[in-house]
N, C-alpha and C positions, 0 to 999 in steps of 0.2 A: 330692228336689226338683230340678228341671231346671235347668241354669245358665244363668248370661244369655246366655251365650252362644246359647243354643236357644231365645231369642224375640227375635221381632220387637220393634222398642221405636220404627223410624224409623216417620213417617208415609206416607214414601213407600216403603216394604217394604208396608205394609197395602194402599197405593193398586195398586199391583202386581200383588198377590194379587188382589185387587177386579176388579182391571182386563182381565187376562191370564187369569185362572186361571176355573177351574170351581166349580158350586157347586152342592151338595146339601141340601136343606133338609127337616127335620122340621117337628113341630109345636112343639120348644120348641125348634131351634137351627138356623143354616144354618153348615155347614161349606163354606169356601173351599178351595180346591188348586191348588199352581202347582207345578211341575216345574221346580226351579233348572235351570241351564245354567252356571253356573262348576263349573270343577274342583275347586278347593281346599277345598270343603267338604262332606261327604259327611253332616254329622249333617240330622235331619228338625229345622225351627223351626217354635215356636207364636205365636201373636200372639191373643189375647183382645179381644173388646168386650162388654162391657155395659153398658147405655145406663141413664140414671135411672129407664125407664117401669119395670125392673125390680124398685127400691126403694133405698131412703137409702146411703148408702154404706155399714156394714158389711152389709147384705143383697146388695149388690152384691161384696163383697171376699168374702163367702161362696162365692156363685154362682161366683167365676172362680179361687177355691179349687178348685172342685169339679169344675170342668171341665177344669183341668190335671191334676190326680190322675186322673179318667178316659181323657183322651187319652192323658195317660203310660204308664196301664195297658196300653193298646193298641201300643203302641212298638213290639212284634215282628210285628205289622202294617203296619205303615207304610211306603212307599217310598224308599229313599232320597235324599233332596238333594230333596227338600220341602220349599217352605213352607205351613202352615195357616194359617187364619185362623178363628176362631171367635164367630161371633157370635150371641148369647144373649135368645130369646126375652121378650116378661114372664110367660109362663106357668111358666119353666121354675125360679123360685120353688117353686113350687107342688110340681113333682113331685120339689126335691130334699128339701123338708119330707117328701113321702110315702115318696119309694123311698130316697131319698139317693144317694151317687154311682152305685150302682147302677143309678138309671134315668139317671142322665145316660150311663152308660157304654154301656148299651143304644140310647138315643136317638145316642149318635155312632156306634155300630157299625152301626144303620141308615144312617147318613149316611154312612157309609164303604163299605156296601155298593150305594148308588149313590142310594135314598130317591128324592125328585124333585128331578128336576133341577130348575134357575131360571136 
């Protein structure tokens, strides 16, 4: 599990990402990217959103379960002194009921391999 250190937790870290950064988007997630600029910290940070449309709170604390275990997976990909930003379809319920982290892990590696942009 990733330490606190490696997620975003301010709101104005998300706003940032949002604001500044790039964003690729599937059909069950859009992935954000900013490229830090300080030196001091060279690890990649996540930051998660999932909104209610996706379901009651533990369907929701599932989903963003499910989405760090996949990103994490992807870690020896990743740039470094990035932050992410992930934010989670309501379909994407659906396809972790079917494939499980696997298809989320699929659906981010689209998104990382560039998906559409937005």
């Amino acid at each position: 599990m990733a330490s606190k250190r490696r997620r975003l937790s301010r709101s104005g870290e998300f706003d940032r990402v949002y604001r500044d950064g790039s964003s690729h988007a599937t059909r069950y997630l859009v992935l954000y990217n900013f490229p830090r600029r300080d030196e001091e910290r060279e690890e990649v940070r996540l930051g998660v959103s999932v909104s209610r449309k996706v379901g009651g709170s533990v369907e929701r604390n599932k989903v963003k379960r499910a989405l760090r275990e996949a990103f994490w997976s992807l870690a020896d990909r990743l740039p470094e002194k990035h932050d992410f930003v992930i934010v989670a379809r309501s379909e994407i319920g659906d396809l972790i009921e079917r494939e499980g982290t696997g298809g989320v892990t699929k659906s981010l590696e689209e998104a990382l391999a560039g998906g559409r942009s937005t």
